[in-house]
C-alpha positions as CSV (number, residue, x, y, z in Angstrom):
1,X,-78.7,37.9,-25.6
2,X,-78.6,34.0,-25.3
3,X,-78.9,32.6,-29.0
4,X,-82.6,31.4,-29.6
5,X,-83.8,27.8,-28.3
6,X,-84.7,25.2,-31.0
7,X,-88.2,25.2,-30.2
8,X,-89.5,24.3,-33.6
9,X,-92.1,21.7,-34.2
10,X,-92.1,20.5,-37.6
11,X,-93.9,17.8,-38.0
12,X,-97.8,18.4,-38.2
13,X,-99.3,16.1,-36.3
14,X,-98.9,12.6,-35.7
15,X,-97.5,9.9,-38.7
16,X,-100.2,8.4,-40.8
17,X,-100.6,5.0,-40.5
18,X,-99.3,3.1,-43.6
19,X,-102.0,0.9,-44.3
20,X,-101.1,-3.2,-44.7
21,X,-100.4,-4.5,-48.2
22,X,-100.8,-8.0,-50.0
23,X,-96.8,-9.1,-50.2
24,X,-96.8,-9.7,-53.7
25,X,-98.6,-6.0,-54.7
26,X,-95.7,-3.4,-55.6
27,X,-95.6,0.1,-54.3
28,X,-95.7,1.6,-57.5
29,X,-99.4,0.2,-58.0
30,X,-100.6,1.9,-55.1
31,X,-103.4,4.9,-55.4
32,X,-101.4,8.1,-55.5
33,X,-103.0,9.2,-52.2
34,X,-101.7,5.8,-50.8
35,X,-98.9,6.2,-52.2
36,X,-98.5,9.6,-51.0
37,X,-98.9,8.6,-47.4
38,X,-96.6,6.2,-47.5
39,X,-93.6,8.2,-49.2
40,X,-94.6,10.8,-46.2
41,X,-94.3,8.3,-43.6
42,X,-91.0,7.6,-44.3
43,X,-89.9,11.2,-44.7
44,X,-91.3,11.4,-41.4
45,X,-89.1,8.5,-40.0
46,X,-86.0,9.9,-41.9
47,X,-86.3,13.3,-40.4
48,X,-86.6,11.6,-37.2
49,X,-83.6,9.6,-37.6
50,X,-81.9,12.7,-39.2
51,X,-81.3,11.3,-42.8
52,X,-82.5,14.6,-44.4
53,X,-81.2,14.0,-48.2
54,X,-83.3,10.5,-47.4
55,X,-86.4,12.6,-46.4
56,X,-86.1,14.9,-49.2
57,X,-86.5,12.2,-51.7
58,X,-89.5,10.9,-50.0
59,X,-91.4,14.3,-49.3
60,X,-91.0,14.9,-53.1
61,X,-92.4,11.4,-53.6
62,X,-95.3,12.6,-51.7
63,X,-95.9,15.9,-53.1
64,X,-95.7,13.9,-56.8
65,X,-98.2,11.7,-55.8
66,X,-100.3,14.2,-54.4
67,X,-99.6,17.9,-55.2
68,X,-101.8,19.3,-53.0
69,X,-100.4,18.0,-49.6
70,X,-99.5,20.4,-47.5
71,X,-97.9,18.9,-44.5
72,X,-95.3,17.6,-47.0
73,X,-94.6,20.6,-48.1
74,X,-94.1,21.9,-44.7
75,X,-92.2,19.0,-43.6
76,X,-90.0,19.2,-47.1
77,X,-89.5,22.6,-45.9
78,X,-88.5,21.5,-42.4
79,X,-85.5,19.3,-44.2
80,X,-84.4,22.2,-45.8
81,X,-84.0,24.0,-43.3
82,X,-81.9,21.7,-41.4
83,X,-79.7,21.6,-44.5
84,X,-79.1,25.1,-44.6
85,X,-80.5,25.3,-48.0
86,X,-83.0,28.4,-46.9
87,X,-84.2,29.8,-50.1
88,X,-85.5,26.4,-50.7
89,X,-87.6,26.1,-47.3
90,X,-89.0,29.3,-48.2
91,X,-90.6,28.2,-51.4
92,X,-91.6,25.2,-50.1
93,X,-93.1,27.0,-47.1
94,X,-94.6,29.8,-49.4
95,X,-96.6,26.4,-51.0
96,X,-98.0,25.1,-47.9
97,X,-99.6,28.4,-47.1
98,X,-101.0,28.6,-50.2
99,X,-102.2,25.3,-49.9
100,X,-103.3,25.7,-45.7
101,X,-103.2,29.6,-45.7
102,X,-104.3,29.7,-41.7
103,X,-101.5,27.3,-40.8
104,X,-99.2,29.0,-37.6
105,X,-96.9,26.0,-38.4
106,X,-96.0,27.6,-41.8
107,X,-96.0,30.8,-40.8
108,X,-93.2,30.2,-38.0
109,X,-91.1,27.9,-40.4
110,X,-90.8,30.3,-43.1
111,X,-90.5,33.4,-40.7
112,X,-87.5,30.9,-39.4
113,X,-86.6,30.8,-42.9
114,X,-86.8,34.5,-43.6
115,X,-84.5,35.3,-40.0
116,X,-82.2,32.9,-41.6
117,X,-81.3,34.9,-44.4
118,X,-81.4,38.0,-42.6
119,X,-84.9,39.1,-43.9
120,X,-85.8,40.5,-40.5
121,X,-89.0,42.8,-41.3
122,X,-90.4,39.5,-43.5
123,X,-89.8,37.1,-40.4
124,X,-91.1,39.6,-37.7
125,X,-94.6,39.6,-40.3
126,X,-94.4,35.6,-40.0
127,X,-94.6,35.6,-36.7
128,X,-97.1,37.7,-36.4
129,X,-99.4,35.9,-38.6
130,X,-98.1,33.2,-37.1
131,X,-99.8,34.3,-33.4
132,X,-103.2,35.5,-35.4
133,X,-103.3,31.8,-36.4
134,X,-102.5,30.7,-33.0
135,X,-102.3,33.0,-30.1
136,X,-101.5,30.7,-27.3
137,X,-97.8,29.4,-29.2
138,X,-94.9,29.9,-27.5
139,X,-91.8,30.2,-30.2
140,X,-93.6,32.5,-32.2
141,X,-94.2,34.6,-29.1
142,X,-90.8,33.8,-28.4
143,X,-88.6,34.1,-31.5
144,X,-90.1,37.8,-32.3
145,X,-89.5,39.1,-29.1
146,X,-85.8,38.1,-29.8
147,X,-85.8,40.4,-33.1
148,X,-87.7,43.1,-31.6
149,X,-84.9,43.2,-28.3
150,X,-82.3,42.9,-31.2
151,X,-83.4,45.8,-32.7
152,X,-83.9,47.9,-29.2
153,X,-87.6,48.2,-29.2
154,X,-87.3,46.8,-25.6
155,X,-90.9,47.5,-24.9
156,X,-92.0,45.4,-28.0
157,X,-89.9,42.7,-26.9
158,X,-91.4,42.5,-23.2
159,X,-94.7,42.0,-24.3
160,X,-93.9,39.3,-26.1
161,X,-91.8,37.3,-23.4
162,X,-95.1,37.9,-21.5
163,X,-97.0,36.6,-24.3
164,X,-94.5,33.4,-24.4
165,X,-95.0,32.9,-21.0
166,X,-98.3,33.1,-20.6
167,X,-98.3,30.8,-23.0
168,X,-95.8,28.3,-21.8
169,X,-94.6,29.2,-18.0
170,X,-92.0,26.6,-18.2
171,X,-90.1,28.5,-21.1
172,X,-86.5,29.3,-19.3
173,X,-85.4,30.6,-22.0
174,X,-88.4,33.1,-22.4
175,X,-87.1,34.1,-18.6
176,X,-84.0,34.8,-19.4
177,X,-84.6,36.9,-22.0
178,X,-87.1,38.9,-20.4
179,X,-84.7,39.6,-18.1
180,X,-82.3,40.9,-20.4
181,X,-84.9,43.0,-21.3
182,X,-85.9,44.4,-17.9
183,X,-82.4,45.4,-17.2
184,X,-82.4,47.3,-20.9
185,X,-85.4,49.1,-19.1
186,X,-83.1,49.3,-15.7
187,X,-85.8,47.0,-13.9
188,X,-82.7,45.3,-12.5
189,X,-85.0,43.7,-9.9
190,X,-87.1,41.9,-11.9
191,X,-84.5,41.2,-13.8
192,X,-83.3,39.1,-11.0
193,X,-86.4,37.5,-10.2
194,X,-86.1,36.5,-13.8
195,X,-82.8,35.2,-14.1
196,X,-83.7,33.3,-10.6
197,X,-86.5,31.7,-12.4
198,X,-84.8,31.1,-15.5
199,X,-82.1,28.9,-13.7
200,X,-84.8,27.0,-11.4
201,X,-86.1,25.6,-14.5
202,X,-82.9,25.1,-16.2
203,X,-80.0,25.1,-13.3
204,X,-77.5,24.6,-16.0
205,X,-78.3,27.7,-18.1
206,X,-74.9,29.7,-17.2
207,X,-75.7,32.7,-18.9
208,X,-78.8,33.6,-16.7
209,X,-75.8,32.9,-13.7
210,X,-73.6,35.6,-15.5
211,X,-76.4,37.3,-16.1
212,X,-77.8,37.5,-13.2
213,X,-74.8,38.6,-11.3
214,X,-74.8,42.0,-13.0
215,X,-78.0,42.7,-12.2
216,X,-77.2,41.6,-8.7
217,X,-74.6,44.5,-8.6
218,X,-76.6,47.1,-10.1
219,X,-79.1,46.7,-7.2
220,X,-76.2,46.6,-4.7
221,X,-76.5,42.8,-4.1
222,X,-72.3,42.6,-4.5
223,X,-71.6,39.6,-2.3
224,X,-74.7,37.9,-4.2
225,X,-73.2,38.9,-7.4
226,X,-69.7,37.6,-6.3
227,X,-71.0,33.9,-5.4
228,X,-73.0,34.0,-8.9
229,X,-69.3,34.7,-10.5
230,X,-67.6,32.2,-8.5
231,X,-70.2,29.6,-9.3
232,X,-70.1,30.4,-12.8
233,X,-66.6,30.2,-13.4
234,X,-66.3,27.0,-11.5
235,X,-68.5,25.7,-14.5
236,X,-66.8,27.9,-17.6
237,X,-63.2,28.9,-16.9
238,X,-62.7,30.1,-20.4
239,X,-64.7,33.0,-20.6
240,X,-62.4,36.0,-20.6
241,X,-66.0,38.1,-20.4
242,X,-66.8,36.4,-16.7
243,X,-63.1,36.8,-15.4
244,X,-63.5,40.6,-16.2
245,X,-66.8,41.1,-14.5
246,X,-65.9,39.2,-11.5
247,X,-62.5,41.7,-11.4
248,X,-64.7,44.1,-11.7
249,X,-67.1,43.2,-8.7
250,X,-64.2,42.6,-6.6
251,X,-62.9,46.0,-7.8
252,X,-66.1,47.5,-6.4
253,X,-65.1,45.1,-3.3
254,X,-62.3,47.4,-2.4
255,X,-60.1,43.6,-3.1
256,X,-57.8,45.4,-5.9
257,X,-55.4,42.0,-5.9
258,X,-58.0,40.3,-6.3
259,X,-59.4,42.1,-9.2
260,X,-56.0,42.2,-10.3
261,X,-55.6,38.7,-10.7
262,X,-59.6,38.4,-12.7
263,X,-57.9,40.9,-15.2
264,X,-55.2,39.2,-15.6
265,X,-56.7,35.6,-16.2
266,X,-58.5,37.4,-18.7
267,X,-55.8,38.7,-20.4
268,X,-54.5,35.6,-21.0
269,X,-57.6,33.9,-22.4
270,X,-57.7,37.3,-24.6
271,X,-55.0,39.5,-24.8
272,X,-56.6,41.5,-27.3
273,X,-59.2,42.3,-24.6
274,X,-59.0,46.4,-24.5
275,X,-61.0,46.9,-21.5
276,X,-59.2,44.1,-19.1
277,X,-56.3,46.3,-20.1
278,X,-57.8,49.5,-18.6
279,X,-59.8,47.6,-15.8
280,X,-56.0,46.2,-14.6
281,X,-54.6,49.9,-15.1
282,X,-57.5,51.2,-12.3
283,X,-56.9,48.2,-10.4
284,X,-53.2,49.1,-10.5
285,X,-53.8,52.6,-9.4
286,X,-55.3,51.7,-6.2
287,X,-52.6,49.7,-5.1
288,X,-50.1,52.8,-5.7
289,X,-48.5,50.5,-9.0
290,X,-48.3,53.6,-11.0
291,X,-45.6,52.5,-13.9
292,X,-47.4,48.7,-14.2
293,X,-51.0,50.9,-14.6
294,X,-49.1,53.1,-17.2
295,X,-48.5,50.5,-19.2
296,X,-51.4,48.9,-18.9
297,X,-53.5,51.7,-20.2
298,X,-51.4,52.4,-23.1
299,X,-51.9,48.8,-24.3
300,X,-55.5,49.1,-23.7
301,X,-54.5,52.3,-26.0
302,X,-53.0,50.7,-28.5
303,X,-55.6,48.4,-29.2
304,X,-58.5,50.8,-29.1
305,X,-57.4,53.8,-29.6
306,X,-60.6,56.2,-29.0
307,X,-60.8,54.4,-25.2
308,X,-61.4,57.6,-23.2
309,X,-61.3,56.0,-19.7
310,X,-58.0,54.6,-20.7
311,X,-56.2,58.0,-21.5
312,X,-57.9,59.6,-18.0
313,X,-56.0,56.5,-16.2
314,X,-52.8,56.7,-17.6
315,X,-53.2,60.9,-17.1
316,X,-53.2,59.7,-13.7
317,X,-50.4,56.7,-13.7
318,X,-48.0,59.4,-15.6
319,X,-49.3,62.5,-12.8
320,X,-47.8,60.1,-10.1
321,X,-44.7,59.3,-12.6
322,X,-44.1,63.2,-12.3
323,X,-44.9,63.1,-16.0
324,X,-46.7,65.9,-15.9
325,X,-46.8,67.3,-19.6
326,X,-48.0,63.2,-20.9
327,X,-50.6,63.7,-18.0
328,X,-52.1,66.4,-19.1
329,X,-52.3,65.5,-22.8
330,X,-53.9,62.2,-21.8
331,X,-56.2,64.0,-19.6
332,X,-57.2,66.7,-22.9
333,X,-57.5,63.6,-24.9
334,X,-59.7,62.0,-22.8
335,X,-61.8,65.1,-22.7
336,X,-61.7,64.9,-26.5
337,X,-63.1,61.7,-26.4
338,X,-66.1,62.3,-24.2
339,X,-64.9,62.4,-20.6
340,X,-65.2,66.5,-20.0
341,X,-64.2,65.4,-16.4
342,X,-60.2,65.2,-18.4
343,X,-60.6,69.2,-18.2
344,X,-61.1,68.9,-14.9
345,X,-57.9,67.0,-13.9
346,X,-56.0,69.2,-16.3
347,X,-56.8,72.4,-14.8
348,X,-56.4,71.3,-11.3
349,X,-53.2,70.3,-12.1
350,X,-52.3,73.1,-14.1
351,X,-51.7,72.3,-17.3
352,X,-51.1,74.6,-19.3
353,X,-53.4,75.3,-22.9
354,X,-57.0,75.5,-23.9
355,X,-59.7,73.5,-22.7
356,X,-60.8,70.6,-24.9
357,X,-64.3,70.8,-26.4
């Protein structure tokens, strides 16, 4: 899943106007609903300019001059969130509703709040009152469809990229994710479409490229996928995730040096990276390399040692060694693990012992 767009509008509604003093009358003589307006204003213009502690002090200003004003309280709330300080925007927001209980603003802020902290069921509620208050706005839509896919209720989550794009049909974002969605569901054709539309509003959106590509393959569009790879890493070498799928597409290309040399640029972004190991040791197989794809399945191994698919390669690395008794422990392990097919290898090769359960 991408991480969630900043789409959150705090400010309700546009400045109020200061209005224009006699020179020689002090601020402190103002009415307090004057004086409120003003102390807002210039939270308002400090936010803006991103001079939180500066906004702070002239929210609370506000709010002393008039403790029923909700927007400050919202906007107050707003600054501290941007400072991190999320227990505090949640009592702040907590006030404005109970000032302005039908406002969706407050709702999505503290539901922001409440995500922050890990409060997921209490945010996914905010949201939702958030939506009753105003059905056609677009985070909200958004944001909870992002905790309902990160919890797997994939169906959940679909309606409510719908919903944020029905909304707002210029949302990439929304696009992307429903994508990721579809292809939970295995619609990994509109999952495409998705990721196509995703990156014709926002061309520079490289996770819908990478994205996109593995859908690509799973609907047997491989020298789409390839070109989606290439393009991608031309923009983000550094990603040892992208160098691995490529190998892996080329791997499905039948080009095993080529896939070869994606696992291995991997590996040295990430040498930690278990499953480049193992992808290299297949790789490796193919091109008859049987002691270099030996020991590149026992480091994928060694650093995950439950990794099924690497025991079944090196079973075959070490058969071709004329290893034969490491095979066919690697090949019972792997059974062990998951892969019954291990039994399989073992018994055609005839090992000798019980077949693993």
């Amino acid at each position: 899943m991408m991480q969630k767009c900043l789409l959150f509008f705090v400010l309700l509604g546009a400045p109020v106007a200061a209005r224009a003093q006699v020179d020689t009358v002090r601020a402190t003589t103002l009415p307090g609903p004057q004086l409120a307006e003003k102390a807002y204003n210039s939270g308002l213009a400090s936010f803006s300019q991103q001079r939180y502690p500066a906004a702070l002090t002239s929210f609370g200003q506000a709010i002393a001059a008039r403790p029923d004003f909700a927007a400050a309280y919202t906007n107050r709330a707003a600054t501290h969130f941007e400072l991190k300080d999320y227990p505090a925007a949640l009592a702040d927001y907590t006030q404005a509703l109970k000032l302005e209980p039908g406002s969706y603003a407050g709702y999505f802020g503290r539901a922001r709040a409440h995500e922050a902290q890990q409060q997921l069921v209490e945010a996914e509620a905010d949201y939702s009152e958030a939506l009753k208050a105003r059905a056609d706005y677009a985070p909200a839509w958004y944001n909870r469809g992002v905790l309902r896919f990160e919890k797997a209720d994939f169906q959940a989550a679909l309606a409510d990229f719908n919903g944020a794009l029905q909304a707002d049909a210029k949302l990439a974002y929304a696009y992307h994710d429903r994508a990721s969605t579809q292809q939970k569901l295995g619609n990994y054709a509109a999952a495409v479409q998705d990721y196509t539309q995703a990156l014709a509003l926002q061309p520079d959106l490289l996770a819908a490229l990478l994205n996109r590509a593995a859908a690509e393959r799973r609907t047997g569009q491989l020298p789409q996928a390839l070109k989606d790879y290439d393009a991608y890493l031309a923009q983000k070498a550094d990603n040892p995730l992208a160098w691995t799928n490529r190998g892996s597409a080329r791997f499905e290309n039948n080009d095993y040096k080529g896939a070869i040399a994606d696992f291995s640029q991997a590996l040295q972004l990430n040498s930690a990276y278990a499953f480049a190991w193992n992808n290299r040791a297949a790789a490796q197989l193919k091109l008859e390399k049987y002691a270099d794809a030996a020991s590149d399945a026992s480091q994928a191994i060694k650093l995950k040692p439950d990794y099924a698919e690497a025991y079944l390669n090196r079973g075959h690395a070490r058969e071709m060694l004329r290893q034969s008794d490491e095979a066919c422990q690697d090949w019972r392990k792997a059974a062990t693990l998951g892969l019954p097919v291990g039994n399989s290898y073992a018994a055609a090769a005839g090992c000798a012992g019980e077949e693993a359960e």
